[in-house]
C-alpha positions, 0 to 999 in steps of 0.5 A: 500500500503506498505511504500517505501524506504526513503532514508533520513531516512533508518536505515539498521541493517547489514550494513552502508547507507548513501545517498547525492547528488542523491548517496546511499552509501552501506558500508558493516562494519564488518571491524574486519573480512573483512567484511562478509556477513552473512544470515541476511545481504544476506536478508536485502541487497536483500531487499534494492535493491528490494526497489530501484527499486521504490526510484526515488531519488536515482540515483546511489548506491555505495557499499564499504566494511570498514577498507581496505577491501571490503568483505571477503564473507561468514562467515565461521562461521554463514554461512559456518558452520550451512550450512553443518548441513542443508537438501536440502531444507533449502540449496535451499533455502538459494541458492534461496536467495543469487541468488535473491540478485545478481537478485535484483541488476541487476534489480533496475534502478541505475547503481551501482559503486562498490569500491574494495580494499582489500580482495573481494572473495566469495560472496564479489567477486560475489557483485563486479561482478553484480554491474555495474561499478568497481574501485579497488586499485592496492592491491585489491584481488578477487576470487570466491573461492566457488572450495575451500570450494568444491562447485562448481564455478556456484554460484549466476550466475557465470558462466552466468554473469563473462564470459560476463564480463572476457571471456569464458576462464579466467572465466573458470580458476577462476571458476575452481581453485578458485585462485586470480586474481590480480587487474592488471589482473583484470583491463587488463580483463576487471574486474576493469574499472580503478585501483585507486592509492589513495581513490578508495570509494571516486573515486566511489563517484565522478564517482556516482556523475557524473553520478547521474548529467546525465539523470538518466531515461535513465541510468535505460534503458541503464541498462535494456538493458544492460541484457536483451539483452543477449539472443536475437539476434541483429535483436531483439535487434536492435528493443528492443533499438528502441522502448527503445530509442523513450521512452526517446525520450518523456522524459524531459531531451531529450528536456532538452538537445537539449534547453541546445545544442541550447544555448551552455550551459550544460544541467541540467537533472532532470531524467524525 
């Protein structure tokens, strides 16, 4: 059986990790060029979260860029570059991966709070997109610029996961025009879920925190909800959350919360 994920004594070579409290903490560390992703920290990231799926320990992650930025996407030079030299196949492939980082994400059980600050466009735009929570700095600037480097804006599931976020329309401009937007149109959008004046990682911390405190088993069915019923309709839904809902109705942490009501004090979830 393959050795799973330990989160006290993971060593990542492409980015920071650090775990406390229940909270993963991603920091993406190339603060001298804004922090870019590269083929090797595409995979090792994917892998990571491919891997959370199976770490009950840790609740929540938080992904942060270093040195004021989060992430400035794809290395022009040890990705962009060597790209225009490749056949299809190696370019699908390589598309293949990317997309199954954005997949891994939205996958594993724990919610994930992006904080943002900075430069967040390409790829670092795309992370922020598919984690499930954002707070961002009142000079954070993000873009999916993939028009500007003539690719098109259907990158890493773009155009099926921004809409659902931002709207059919404004999705469409940023798409098309790769422009920025602004991280007062980011929050009024619906982007950003608050803007923070101040230390947005640490903001992220606390709200990762609060929520690693709750009942962390149902966080990870909320989430799983969350995407799968985007192609259903709202009889199938109803029925999905139905039976979603008697699962965690079993759990410990129900009853946990009900003998914590009945004494007038907080409940202590423990995830099971």
């Amino acid at each position: 059986m393959t050795a799973r994920l330990n989160p006290q004594t993971y060593a990542p070579q492409h980015f920071l990790w650090e775990f406390a409290g229940g909270v993963g903490t991603v920091t993406l560390n190339r603060p001298e060029r804004k922090n870019p992703l590269t083929f090797a920290s595409y995979a090792e990231l994917r892998d990571l979260f491919r891997e959370l799926t199976y770490a009950r320990e840790v609740k929540v992650i938080v992904i942060a860029g270093a040195g004021g930025n989060f992430s400035s996407g794809g290395d022009v030079f040890e990705i962009i570059g060597p790209l225009t030299e490749m056949a299809i196949p190696e370019l699908l492939a390589f598309t293949r991966m990317t997309g199954d980082l954005v997949k891994a994400m939205r996958a594993c059980p724990q919610p994930i709070v992006a904080a943002l600050d900075g430069i967040c466009v390409g790829a670092g735009a795309i992370m922020a997109m598919a984690s499930d929570l954002r707070l961002a700095t009142p000079r954070t600037k993000t873009a999916f610029l993939f028009t500007r480097v003539g690719l098109a804006g259907c990158d890493m599931g773009a155009c099926a996961i921004l809409p659902r976020i931002i709207g059919q329309g404004r999705a469409s401009e940023l798409l098309y025009t790769g422009r920025v937007m602004s991280a007062e149109e980011g929050e009024r959008w619906g982007f950003h879920n608050r803007l923070v004046d101040g230390e947005v990682v640490a903001e992220a911390a606390q709200l990762a925190a609060d929520l690693a405190a709750g009942p962390t088993f149902a966080h990870g069915i909320t989430k799983t909800q969350l995407s799968a019923e985007w192609n259903v309709g709202i009889e199938t839904a109803i029925e999905m959350e139905a039976q979603a809902q008697a699962i965690c109705m079993a759990t410990k942490d129900f009853r946990r919360a009900f003998e914590a009501f009945a004494d007038k004090r907080t409940p202590v979830f423990e995830g099971d």
